[in-house]
C-alpha positions in Angstrom: -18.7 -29.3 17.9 -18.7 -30.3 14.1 -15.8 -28.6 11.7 -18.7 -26.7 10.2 -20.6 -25.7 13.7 -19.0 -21.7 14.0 -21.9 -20.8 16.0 -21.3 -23.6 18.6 -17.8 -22.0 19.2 -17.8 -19.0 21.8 -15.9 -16.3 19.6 -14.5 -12.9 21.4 -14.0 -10.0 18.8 -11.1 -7.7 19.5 -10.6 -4.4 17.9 -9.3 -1.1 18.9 -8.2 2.4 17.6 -5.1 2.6 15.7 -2.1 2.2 18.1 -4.1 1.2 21.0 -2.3 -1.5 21.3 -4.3 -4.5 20.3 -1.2 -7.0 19.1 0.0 -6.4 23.0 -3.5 -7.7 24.0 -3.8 -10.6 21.8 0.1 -12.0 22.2 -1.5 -11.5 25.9 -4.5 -13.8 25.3 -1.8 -16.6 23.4 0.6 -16.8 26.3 -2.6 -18.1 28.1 -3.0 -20.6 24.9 -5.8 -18.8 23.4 -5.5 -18.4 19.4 -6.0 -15.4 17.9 -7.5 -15.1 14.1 -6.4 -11.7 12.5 -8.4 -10.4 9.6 -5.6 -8.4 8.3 -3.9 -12.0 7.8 -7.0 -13.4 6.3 -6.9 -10.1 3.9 -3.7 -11.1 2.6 -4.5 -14.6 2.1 -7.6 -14.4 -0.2 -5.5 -12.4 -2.5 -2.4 -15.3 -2.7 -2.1 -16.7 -6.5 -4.7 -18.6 -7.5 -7.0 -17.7 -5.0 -10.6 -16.6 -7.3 -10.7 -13.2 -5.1 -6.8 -11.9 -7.1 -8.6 -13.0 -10.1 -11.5 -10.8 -9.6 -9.5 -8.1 -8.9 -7.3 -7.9 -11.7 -10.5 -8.3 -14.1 -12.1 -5.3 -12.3 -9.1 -3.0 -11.9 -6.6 -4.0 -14.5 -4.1 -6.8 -14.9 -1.2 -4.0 -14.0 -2.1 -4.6 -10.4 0.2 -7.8 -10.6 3.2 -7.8 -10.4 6.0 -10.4 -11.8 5.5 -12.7 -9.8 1.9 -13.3 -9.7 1.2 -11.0 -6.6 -0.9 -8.2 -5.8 0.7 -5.0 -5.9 -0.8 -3.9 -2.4 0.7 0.0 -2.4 -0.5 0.1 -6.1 -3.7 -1.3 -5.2 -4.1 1.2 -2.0 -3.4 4.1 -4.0 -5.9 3.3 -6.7 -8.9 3.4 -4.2 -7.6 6.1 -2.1 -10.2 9.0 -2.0 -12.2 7.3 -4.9 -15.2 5.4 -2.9 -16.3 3.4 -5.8 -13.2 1.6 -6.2 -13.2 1.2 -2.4 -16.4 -0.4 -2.6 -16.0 -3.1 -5.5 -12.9 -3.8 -4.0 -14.6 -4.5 -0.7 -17.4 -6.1 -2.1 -14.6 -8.3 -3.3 -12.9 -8.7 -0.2 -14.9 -8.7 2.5 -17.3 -11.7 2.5 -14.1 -14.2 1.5 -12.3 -12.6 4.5 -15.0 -13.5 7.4 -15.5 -16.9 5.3 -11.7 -17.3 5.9 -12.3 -16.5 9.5 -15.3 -18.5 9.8 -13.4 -21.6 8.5 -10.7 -21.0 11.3 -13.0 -20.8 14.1 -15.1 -23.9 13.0 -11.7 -25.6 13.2 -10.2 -24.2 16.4 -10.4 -26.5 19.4 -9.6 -24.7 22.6 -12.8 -23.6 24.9 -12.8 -20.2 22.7 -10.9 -18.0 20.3 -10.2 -14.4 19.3 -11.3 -12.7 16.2 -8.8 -9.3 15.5 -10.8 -7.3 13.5 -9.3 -3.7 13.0 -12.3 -1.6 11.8 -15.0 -3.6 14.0 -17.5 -0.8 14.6 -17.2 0.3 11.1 -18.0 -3.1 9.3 -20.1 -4.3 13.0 -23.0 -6.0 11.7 -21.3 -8.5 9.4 -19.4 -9.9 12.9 -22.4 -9.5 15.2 -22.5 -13.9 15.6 -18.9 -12.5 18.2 -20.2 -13.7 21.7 -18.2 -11.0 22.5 -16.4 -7.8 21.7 -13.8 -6.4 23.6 -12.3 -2.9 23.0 -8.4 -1.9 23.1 -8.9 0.8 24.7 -6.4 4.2 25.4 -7.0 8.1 26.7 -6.7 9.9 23.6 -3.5 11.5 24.3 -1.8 7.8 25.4 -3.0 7.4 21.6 -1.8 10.2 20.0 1.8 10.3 21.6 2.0 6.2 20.9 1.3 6.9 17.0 3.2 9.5 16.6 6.5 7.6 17.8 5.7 4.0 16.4 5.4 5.4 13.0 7.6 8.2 13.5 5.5 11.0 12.2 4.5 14.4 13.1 1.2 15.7 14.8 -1.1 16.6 12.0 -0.7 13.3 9.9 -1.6 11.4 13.5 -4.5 13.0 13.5 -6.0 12.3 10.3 -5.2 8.8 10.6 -7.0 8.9 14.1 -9.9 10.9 12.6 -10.1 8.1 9.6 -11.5 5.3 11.8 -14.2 5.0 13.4 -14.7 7.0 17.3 -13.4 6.3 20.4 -17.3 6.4 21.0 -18.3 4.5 18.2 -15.9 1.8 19.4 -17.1 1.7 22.6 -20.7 2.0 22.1 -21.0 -2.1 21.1 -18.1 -2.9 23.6 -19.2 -6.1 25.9 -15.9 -5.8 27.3 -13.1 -3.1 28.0 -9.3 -3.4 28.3 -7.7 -0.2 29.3 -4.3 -0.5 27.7 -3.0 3.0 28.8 -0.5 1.5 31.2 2.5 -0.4 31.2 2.6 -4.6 29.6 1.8 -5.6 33.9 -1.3 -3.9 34.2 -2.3 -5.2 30.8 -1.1 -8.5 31.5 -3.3 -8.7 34.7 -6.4 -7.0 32.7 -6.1 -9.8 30.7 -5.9 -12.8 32.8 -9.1 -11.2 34.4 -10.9 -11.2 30.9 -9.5 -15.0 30.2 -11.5 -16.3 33.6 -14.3 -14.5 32.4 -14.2 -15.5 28.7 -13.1 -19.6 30.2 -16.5 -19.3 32.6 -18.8 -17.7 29.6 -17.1 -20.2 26.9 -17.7 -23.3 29.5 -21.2 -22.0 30.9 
């Protein structure tokens, strides 16, 4: 495979519902030496200093959105296109196709027999990752979720809910699922889920 060949490289999408767990899953995958390439990571390196992407931003939404050191202000930035879907959608249009470039480049590169992608909101953003061999779905009963969310970011109920209800379904998710990981039991069942899913990835990858 050539640097530049991504679509010679067999390439497993990962996503999941908030708090399903899908860092367990992955750290799962590396103790078996498979890399994992997280677009929340990727997010935060298109907008480093200097990169064009942090340029484009501060000529589209104001220069205030820096702060001293050259940075993004990320909370500022968050609460400028909460609840207004324009800005969400320039800022995306910004985003976006520099962060599956980013993750393109790191799969062209990787050199085991085949890699993770994390992507977070997968079945809302789907079509722009459908070249993923694979997708496999973090997956939790609703109530494992719930409870999970409530005490890893120490809220109440209600605000749980919302941020459940702002992604996409547990259908949704599932509905362009090749693979499931049921995550609602303890870190050994998991574990064993995913050495499964590795033999099966290793087989397809090698096929």
């Amino acid at each position: 495979m050539s640097a530049g060949d991504v679509d010679a490289h067999f390439v497993v999408a990962v996503s999941g519902g908030v708090a399903s767990g899908k860092s367990a899953v992955t750290a799962a995958f590396a103790r078996r030496g498979i890399a994992c390439y997280d677009a929340d990571v990727a997010a935060r390196d298109v907008v480093a200093p200097g990169q064009p992407a942090l340029t484009e931003i501060a000529a589209a939404f104001g220069a205030d959105l820096l702060q001293a050191d050259g940075t993004l202000d990320r909370a500022a930035m968050r609460r400028l296109v909460f609840g207004d879907p324009e800005a969400r959608r320039r800022l995306e249009a910004i985003l976006h196709p520099r962060i599956r470039a980013r993750l393109r480049e790191q799969v062209a590169a990787d050199r085991n027999a085949y890699c993770l992608l994390a992507i977070p909101l997968l079945a809302e953003t789907w079509p722009a990752y459908a070249w993923a061999d694979r997708v496999l779905i973090v997956d939790v009963a609703p109530a494992v979720q719930l409870e999970r969310l409530q005490r890893r970011d120490a809220i109440g109920r209600e605000l749980a809910l919302k941020m459940i209800a702002a992604q996409a379904t547990r259908e949704q998710r599932l509905a362009i699922a090749t693979d499931v990981v049921d995550n609602s039991g303890n870190l050994e069942q998991l574990d064993a889920a995913v050495a499964a899913l590795h033999q099966r990835f290793l087989a397809l990858a090698t096929a």
